[in-house]
C-alpha positions as CSV (number, residue, x, y, z in Angstrom):
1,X,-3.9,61.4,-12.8
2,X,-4.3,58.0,-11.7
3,X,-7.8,56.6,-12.4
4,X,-9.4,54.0,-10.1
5,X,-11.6,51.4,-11.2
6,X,-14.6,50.3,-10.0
7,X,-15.2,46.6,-9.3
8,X,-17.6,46.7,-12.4
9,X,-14.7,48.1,-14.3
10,X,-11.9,45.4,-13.3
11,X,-14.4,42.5,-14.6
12,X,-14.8,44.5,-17.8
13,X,-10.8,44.7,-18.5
14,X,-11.2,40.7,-16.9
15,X,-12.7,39.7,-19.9
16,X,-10.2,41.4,-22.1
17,X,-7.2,39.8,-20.2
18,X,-9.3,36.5,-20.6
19,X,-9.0,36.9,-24.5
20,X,-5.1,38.1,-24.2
21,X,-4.1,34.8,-22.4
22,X,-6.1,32.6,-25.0
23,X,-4.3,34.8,-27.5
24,X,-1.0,33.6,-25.5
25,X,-1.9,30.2,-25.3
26,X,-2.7,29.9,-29.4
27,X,0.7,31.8,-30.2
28,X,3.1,29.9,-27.5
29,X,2.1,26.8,-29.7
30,X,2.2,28.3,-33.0
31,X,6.0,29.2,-32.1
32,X,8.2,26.3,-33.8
33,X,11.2,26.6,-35.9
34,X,10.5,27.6,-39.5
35,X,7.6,29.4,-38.7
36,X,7.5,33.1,-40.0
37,X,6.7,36.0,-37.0
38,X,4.1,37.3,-40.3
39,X,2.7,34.1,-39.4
40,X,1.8,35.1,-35.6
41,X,0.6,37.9,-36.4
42,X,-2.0,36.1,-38.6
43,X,-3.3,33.8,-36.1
44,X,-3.0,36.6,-33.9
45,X,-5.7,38.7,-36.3
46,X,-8.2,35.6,-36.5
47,X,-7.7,34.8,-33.2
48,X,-8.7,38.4,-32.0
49,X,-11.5,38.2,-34.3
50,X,-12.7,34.8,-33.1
51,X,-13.0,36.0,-29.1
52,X,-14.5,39.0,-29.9
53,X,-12.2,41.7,-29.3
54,X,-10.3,44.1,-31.0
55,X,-6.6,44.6,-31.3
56,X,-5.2,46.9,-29.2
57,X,-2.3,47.2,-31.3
58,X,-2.8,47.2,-35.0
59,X,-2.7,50.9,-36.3
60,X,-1.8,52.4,-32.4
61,X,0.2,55.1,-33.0
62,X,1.1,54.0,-36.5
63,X,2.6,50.2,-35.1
64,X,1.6,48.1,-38.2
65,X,0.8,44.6,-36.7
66,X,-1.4,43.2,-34.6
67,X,1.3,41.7,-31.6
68,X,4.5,42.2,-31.2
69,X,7.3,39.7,-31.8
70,X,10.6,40.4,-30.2
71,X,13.5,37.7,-31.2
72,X,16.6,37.4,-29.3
73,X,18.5,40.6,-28.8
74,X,15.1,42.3,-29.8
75,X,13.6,43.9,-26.4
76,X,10.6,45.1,-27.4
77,X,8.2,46.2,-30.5
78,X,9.5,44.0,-32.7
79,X,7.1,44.0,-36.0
80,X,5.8,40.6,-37.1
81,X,6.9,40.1,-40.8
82,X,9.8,38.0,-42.8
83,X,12.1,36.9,-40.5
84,X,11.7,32.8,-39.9
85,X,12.4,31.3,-36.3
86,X,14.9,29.1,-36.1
87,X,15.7,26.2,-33.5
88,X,17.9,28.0,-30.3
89,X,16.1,31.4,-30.7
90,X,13.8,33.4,-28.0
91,X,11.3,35.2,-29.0
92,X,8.9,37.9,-27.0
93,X,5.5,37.9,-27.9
94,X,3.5,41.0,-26.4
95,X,-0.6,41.3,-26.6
96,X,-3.1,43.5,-26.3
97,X,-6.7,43.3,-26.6
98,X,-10.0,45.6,-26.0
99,X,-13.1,44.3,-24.9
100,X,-16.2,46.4,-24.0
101,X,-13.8,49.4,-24.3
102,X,-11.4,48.2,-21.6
103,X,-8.0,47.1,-22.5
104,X,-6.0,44.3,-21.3
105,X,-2.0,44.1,-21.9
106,X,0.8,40.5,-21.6
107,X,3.3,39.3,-22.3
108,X,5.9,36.1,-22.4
109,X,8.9,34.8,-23.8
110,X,9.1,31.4,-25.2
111,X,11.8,29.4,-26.4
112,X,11.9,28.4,-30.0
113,X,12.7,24.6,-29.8
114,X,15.4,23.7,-27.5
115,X,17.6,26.5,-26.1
116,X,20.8,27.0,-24.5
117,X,20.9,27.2,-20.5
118,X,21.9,30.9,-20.9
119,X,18.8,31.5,-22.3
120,X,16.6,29.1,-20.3
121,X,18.0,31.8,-17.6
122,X,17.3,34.7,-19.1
123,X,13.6,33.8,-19.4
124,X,13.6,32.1,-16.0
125,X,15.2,35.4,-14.1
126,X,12.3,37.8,-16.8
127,X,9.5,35.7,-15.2
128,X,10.7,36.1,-11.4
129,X,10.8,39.5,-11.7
130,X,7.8,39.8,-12.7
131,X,6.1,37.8,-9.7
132,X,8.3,39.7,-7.4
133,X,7.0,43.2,-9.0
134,X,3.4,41.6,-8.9
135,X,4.3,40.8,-5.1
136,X,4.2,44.4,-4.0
137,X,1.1,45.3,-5.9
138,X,-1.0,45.5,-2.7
139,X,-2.4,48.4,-1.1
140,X,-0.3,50.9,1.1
141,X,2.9,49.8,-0.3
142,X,4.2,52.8,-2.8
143,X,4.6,52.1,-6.7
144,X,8.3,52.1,-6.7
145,X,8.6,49.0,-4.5
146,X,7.6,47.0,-7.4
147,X,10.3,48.7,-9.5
148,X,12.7,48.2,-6.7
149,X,11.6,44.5,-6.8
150,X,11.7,43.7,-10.1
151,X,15.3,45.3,-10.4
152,X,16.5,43.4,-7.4
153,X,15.2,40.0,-8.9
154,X,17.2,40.9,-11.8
155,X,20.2,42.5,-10.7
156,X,21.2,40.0,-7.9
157,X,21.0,37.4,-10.8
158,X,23.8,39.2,-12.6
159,X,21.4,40.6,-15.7
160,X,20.4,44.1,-16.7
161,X,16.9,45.9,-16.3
162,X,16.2,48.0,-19.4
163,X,15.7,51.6,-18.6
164,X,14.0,53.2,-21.6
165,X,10.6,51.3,-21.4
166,X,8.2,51.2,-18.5
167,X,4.9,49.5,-17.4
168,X,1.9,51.8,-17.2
169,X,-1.3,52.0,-16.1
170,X,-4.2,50.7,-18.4
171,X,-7.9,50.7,-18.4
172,X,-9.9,52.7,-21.0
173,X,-6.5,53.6,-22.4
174,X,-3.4,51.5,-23.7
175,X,-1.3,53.0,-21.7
176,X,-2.8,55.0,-18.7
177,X,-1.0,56.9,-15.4
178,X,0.9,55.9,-14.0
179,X,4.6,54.8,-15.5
180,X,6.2,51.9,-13.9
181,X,10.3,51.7,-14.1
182,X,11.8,48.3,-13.1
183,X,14.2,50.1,-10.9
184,X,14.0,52.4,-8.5
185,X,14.6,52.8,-4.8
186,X,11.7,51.8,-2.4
187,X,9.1,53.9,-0.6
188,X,8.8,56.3,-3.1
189,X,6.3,57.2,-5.9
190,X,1.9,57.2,-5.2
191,X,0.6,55.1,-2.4
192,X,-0.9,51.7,-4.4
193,X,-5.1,51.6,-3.7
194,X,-7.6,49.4,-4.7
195,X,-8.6,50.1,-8.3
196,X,-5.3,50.7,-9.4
197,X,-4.6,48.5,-12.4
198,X,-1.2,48.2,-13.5
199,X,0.8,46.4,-16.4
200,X,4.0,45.3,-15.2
201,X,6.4,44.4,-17.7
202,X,10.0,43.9,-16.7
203,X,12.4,43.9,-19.9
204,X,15.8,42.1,-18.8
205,X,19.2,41.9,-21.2
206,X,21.8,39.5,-20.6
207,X,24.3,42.4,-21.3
208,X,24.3,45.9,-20.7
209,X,21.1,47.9,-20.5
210,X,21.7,50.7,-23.1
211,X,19.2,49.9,-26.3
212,X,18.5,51.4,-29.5
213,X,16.1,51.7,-32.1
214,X,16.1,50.1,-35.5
215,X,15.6,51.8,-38.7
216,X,11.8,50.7,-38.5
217,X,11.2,52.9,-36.2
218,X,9.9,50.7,-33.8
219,X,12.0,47.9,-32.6
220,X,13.7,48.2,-29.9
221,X,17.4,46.0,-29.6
222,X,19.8,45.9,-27.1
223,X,22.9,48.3,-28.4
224,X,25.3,45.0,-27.6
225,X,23.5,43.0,-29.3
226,X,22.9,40.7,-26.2
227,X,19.5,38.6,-25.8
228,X,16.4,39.9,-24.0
229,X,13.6,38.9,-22.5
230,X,10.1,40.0,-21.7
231,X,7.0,39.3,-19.4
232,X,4.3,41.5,-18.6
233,X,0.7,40.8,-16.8
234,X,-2.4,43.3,-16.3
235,X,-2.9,43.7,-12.3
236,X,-5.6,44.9,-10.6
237,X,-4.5,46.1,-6.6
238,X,-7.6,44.9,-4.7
239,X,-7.6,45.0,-0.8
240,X,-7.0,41.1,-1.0
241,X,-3.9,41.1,-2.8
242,X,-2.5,41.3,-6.6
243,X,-5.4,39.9,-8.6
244,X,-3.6,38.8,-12.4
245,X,-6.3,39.8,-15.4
246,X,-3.9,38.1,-17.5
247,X,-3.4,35.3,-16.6
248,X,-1.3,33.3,-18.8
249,X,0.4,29.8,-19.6
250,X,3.7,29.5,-20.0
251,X,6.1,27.4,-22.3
252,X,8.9,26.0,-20.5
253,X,12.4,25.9,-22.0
């Protein structure tokens, strides 16, 4: 069941997605070579603490830090820990915050120093899609013409929309009704109404789509070891268009 917000409700999860693209902002600089993903998810704690929310991931189904770091061919769920960024790397760093018992959800890839072009790519196709899927977040058009979108974006480019993960609905929950696929013929699916609010979150590989999990239990690679990127914003489908919750700054390459 897909549950429809009230205006009173979308300014609620607007704070929230206010406090996930300062979150954004604060890690996007933090991310340097030599610096430890642990060390994200630090600032990432005080940071939360500091706006006043409360981490909509730490302790969520078990996941033991407070974002998500995703480096190179890691798509998504990567846990924060040891491993130390180094110059030419791409890492994915996923949010989520609660405020006033709504929940916001973003995300973005950033580049860890200078990277190659084929990487500068990568991000740069991620990001498209995820405009184009935002695109057709209006009312009347059906949810799977922002699937269809996002896999077109990627798919003409010559890259790979992963399969296994979605974007979902969000509101009092995480992860709410619906489930968004970036692929997907048009037409299809509900009809999009106001008070829908949707994260869309296309996960691109450079390689083939196929991923696996690793023996954490929670990070998701790709199975050729190929880079991947991630972006993601919280949308709320209001009679005057895509209205972004989330919005966030981005690094460029």
């Amino acid at each position: 069941m897909i549950d429809l917000k009230t205006p009173a409700q979308v300014d609620a999860m607007r704070q929230a997605g206010r406090m996930v693209a300062q979150l954004l902002q604060r890690l996007q600089e933090a991310v340097l070579p030599g610096v430890m993903t642990g060390a994200l998810d630090t600032l990432a704690r005080e940071t939360i603490a500091q706006l006043g929310g409360t981490p909509a991931f730490k302790g969520y189904r078990g996941f033991p830090g407070y974002i998500c770091t995703s480096v190179n061919e890691e798509v998504v769920h990567g846990i924060p820990g040891r491993r130390i960024l180094k110059a030419g790397d791409i890492v994915g760093l996923d949010v989520g915050v609660c405020a006033q018992g709504y929940y916001a959800d973003a995300a973005i890839t950033v580049p860890v120093g200078p990277i190659s072009e084929a990487a500068q790519q990568l991000i740069a196709v991620t990001r498209e899609a995820l405009a184009r899927g935002m695109a057709m977040a209006v009312p009347g058009r059906r949810l799977s013409d922002i699937s269809h979108a996002v896999q077109t974006a990627v798919e003409s480019a010559g890259f790979s929309v992963v399969r296994e993960y979605v974007g979902h609905g969000i509101g009092t929950q995480l992860h709410e009704d619906p489930q968004i696929p970036n692929y997907g013929s048009p037409g299809t699916g509900p009809v999009l109404k106001p008070g829908m609010v949707l994260a869309i979150e296309p996960m691109v590989t450079a390689g083939r789509p196929e991923v696996e999990l690793l023996d954490d239990g929670w990070t998701a690679v790709t199975k050729d070891r190929r880079w991947s990127a991630h972006f993601e914003h919280t949308v709320a489908i209001t009679e005057d268009g895509p209205d972004i919750l989330t919005q966030c700054p981005k690094k460029k390459p």
